[in-house]
C-alpha positions as CSV (number, residue, x, y, z in Angstrom):
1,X,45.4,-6.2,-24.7
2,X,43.8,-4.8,-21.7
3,X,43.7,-1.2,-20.6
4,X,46.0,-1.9,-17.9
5,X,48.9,-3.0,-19.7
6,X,48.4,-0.6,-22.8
7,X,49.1,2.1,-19.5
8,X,52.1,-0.2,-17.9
9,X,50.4,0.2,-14.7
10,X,51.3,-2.7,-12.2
11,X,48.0,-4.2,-11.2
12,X,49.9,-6.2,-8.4
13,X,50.7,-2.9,-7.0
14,X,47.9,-1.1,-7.4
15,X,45.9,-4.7,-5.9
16,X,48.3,-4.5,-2.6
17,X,47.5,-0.7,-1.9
18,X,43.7,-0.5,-2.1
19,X,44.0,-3.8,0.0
20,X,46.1,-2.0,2.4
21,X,44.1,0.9,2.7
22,X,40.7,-1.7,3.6
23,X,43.0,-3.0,5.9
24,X,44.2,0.0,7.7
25,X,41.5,0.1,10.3
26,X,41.4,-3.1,12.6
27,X,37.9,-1.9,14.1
28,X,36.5,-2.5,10.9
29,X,34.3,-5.5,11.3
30,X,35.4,-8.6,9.2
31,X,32.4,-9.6,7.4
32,X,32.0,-5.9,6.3
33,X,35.9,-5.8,5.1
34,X,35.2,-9.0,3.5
35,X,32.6,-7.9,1.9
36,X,34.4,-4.4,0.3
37,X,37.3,-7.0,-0.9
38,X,34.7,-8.6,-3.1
39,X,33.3,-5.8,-4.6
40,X,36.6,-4.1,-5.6
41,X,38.6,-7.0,-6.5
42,X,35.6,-8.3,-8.7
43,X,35.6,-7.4,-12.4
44,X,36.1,-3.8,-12.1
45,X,37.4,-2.1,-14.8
46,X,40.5,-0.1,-12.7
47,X,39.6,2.7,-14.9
48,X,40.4,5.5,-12.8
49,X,43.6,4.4,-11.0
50,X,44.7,3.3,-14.5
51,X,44.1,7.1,-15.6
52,X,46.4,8.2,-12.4
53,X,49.0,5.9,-13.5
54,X,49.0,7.2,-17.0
55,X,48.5,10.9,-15.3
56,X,51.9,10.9,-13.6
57,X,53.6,9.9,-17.3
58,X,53.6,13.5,-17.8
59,X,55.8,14.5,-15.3
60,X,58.2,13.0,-12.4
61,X,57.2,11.2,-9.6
62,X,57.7,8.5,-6.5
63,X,56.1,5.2,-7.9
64,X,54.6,4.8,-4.1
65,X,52.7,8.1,-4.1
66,X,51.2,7.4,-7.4
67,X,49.9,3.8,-6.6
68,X,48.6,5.6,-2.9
69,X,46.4,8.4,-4.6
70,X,45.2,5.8,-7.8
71,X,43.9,3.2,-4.9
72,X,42.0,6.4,-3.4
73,X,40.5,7.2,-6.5
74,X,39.4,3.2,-6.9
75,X,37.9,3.8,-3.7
76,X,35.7,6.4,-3.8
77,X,34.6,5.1,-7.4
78,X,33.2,2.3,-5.2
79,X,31.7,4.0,-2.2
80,X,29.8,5.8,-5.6
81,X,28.6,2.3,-6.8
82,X,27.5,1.7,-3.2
83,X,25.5,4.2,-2.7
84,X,23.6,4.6,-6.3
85,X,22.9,0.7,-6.2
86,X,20.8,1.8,-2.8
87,X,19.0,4.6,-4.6
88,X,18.9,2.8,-7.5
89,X,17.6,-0.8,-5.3
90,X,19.7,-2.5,-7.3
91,X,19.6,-6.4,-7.0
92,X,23.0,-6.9,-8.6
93,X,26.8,-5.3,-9.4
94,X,28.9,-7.3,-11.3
95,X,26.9,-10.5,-11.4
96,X,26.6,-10.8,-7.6
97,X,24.5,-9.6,-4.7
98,X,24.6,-5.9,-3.9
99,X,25.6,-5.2,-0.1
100,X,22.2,-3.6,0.8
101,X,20.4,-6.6,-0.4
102,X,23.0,-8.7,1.7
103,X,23.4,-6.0,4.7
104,X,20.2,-3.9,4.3
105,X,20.4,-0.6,3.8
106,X,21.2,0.9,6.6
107,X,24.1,-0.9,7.5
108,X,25.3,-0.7,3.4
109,X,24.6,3.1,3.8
110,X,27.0,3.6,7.0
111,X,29.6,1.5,4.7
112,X,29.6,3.7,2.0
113,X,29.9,6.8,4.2
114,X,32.9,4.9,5.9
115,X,34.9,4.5,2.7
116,X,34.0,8.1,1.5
117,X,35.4,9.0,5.3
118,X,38.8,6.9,5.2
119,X,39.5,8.0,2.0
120,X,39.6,11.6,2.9
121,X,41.8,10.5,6.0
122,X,43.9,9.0,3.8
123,X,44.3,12.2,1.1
124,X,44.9,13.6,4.4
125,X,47.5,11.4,5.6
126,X,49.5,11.2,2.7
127,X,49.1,15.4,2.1
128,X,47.2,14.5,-1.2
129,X,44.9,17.6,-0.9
130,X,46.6,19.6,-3.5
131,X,46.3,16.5,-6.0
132,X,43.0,15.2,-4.6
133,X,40.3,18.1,-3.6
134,X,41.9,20.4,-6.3
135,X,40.6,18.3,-9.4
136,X,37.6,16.7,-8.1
137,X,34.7,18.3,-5.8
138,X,32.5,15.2,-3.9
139,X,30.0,17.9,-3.7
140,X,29.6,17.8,-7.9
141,X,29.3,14.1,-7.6
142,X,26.7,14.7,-4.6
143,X,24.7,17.1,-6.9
144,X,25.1,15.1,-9.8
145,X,22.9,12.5,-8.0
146,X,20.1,14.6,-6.6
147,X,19.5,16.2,-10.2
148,X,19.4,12.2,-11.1
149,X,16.9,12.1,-8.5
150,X,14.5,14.9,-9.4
151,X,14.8,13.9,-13.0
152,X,13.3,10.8,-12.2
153,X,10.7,9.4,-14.6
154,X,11.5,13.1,-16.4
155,X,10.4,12.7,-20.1
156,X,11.1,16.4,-20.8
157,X,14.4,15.9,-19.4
158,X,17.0,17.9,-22.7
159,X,20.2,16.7,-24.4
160,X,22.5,19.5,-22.0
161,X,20.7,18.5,-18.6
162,X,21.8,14.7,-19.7
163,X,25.1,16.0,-20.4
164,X,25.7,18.3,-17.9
165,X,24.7,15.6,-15.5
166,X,26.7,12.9,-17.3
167,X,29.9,15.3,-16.6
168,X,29.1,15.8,-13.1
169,X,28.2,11.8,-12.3
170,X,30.9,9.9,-14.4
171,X,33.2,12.3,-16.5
172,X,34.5,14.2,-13.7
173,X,36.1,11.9,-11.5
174,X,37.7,9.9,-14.5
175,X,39.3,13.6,-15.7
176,X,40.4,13.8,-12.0
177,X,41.8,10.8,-11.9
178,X,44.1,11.7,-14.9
179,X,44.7,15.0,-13.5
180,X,45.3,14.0,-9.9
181,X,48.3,11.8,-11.2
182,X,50.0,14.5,-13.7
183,X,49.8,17.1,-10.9
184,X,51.5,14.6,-8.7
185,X,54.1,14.6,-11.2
186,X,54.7,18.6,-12.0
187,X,52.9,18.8,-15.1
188,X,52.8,21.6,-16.8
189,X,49.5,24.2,-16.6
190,X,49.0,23.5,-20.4
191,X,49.8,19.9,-20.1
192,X,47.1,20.0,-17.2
193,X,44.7,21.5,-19.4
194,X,44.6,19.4,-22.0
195,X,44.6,16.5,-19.8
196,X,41.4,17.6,-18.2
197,X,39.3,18.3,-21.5
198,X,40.6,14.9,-22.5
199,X,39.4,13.1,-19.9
200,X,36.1,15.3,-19.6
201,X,35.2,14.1,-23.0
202,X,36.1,11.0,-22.8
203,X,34.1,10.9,-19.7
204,X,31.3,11.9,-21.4
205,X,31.6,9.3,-24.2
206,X,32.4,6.4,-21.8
207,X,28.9,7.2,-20.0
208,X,27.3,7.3,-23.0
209,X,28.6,3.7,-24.2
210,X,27.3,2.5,-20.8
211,X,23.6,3.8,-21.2
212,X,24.1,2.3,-24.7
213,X,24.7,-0.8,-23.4
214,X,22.4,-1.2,-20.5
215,X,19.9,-1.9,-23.6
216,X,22.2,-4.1,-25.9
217,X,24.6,-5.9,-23.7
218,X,22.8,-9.5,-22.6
219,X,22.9,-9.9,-18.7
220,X,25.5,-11.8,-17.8
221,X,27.8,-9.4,-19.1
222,X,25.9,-6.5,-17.8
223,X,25.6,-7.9,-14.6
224,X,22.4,-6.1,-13.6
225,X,19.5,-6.6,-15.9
226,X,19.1,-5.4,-19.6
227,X,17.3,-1.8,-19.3
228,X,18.0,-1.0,-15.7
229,X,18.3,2.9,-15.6
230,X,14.7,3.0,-17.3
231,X,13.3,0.7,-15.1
232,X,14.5,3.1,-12.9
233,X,13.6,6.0,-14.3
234,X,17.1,7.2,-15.4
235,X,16.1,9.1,-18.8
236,X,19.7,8.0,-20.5
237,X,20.6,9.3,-24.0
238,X,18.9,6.5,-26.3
239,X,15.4,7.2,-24.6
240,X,15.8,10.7,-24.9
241,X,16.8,10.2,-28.5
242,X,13.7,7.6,-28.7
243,X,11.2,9.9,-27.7
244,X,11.3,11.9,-31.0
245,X,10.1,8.6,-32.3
246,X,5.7,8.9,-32.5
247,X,6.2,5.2,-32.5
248,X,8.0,4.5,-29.3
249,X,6.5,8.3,-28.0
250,X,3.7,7.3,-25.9
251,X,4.6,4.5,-24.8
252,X,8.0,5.3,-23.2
253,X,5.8,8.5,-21.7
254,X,3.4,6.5,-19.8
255,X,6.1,4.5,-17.7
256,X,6.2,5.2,-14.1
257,X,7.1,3.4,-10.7
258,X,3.5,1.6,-11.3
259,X,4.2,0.1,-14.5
260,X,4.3,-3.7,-15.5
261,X,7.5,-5.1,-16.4
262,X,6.0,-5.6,-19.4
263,X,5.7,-2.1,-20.3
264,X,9.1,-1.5,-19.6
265,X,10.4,-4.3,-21.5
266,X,8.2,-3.6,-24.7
267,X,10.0,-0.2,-24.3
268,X,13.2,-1.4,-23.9
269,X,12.9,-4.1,-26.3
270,X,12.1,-1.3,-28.8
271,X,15.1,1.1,-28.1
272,X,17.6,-2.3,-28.5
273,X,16.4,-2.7,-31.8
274,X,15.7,1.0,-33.1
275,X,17.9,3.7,-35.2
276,X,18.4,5.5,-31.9
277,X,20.8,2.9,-30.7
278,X,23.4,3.9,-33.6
279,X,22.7,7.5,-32.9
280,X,24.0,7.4,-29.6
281,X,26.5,5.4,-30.9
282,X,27.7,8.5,-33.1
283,X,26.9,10.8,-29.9
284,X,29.7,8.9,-28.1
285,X,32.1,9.2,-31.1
286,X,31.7,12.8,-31.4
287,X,33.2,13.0,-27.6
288,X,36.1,10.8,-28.1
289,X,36.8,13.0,-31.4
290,X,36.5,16.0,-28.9
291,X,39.1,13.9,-26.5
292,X,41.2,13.2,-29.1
293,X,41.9,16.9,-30.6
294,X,41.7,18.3,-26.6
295,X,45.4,16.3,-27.2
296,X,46.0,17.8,-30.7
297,X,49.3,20.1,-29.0
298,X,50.5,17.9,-26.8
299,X,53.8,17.1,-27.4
300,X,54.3,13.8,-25.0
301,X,55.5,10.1,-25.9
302,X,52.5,8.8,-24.1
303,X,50.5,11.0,-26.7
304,X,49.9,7.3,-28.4
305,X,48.8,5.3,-25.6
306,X,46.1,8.6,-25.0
307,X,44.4,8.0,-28.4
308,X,44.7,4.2,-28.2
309,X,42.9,4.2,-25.5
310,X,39.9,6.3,-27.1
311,X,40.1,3.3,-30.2
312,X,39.9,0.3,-27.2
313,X,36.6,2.5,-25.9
314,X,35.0,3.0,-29.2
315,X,35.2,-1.0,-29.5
316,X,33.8,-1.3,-26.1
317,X,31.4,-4.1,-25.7
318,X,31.5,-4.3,-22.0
């Protein structure tokens, strides 16, 4: 059972208003709105909007609202992905093409910026403001991305700047999500609360799992290829944890934007098959244990499909 019916969202729904929205503006170009329809209706995960729809359990609201402000949060998930495959000069998302390899950069760059723009025309349109802007701050994802940046290639890079990064990149916008939904719906302050820790750890742990399997996970269910963020010089938990091993040590510390794939690979090759992959493994756990007793009081029916949803992402393969 997928994520999406575990939630009872209606994915037909939720499909026909993120299409609407890429549809709204009839100056849009067609090869570029073409091109967005790929990318979200490819094998995204829905994670976010799926955490709106859950959100607005908690509480009472219009059906229609809810499915508005879950596309939005779809939306800016992807002008995200747009712009770090750019930074990143990615090759591929989800097993295809990325737009700037199709478009260029330029042109992928004014795309992204585009979707970020509609969708705060939309929170505007709809008077989502409250719901939107008051759980999630673009300017924490924007810094989230420059620390990425200056970290680059960072081998002193500690546990809390990976963390406190990880929050800021991934975990925030998923407890958003969830919270954007419940305040929709009058949830309580305390309700609200606890909702937010929730998804902040379980942020935090679904990053983790992704780093995790950007070494273990073959390609073609990557889509991108196998150690990708080192290549990059993304300094992800398992390295960090790898670099207290005098084994891997020097080797991972001599990696730069000059070195052979070969280098990398014997690297990343190392870290698939070492201790450290487990570790990070339990580092993940720890955070959906924190998610799960953030939820300890709550007093909800959909209290169950909360901590089911922490045991589908601790079986996470993909």
């Amino acid at each position: 059972m997928d994520l999406a019916t575990i939630c009872n969202v209606n994915k037909k729904l939720l499909d026909s208003k993120i299409k609407a929205i890429i549809e709204s503006d009839p100056n849009l170009p067609e090869h570029y709105r073409e091109q967005l329809s790929q990318l979200l209706f490819s094998s995204g995960k829905r994670l976010r909007p799926i955490f709106t729809v859950l959100g607005s359990y908690f509480g009472n609201a219009d059906e229609d609202e809810v499915y508005n402000l879950a596309a939005l949060f779809e939306l800016i998930h992807t002008a995200s992905l747009i712009h770090d495959d750019i930074i990143d000069k990615a090759e591929i998302r989800r097993g295809k093409p990325t737009l700037h390899t199709i478009n260029g950069i330029t042109n992928t760059l004014i795309l992204g910026n585009y979707l970020v723009s509609l969708c705060c025309e939309i929170v505007s349109k709809y008077e989502f403001e409250e719901y939107y802007y008051d759980s999630f701050s673009l300017t924490d994802l924007c810094r989230s991305e420059i620390t990425q940046q200056r970290l680059l290639f960072n081998f002193d890079i500690t546990y809390e700047d990976y963390i406190t990064k990880t929050k800021n990149k991934t975990a925030l916008l998923i407890a958003a999500s969830l919270l954007g939904g419940a305040k929709l719906a009058g949830a309580d302050e305390k309700t609200l609360k606890r909702l937010y820790n929730y998804g902040i750890n379980l942020g935090i742990s679904f990053q983790i799992n992704d780093d995790i399997l950007d070494f273990t996970q073959d390609t073609t269910h990557l889509g991108k290829p196998n150690g990708a963020d080192l290549i990059n010089g993304n300094i992800t938990l398992p390295v960090i944890l790898a670099l207290k091993d005098k084994r891997i040590n020097a080797h991972i510390r001599q990696l730069s934007k000059q070195s052979s794939i070969a280098d990398f690979n014997y690297c990343i090759n190392y870290i698939k098959n070492s201790k450290w992959i487990k570790k990070s493994q339990k580092i993940s756990r720890k955070y959906l244990k924190k998610a799960k007793n953030a939820i300890k009081g709550l007093n909800h029916d959909k209290k169950t499909v909360l901590i089911e949803i922490l045991k589908m992402l601790d079986k996470r393969t993909h």
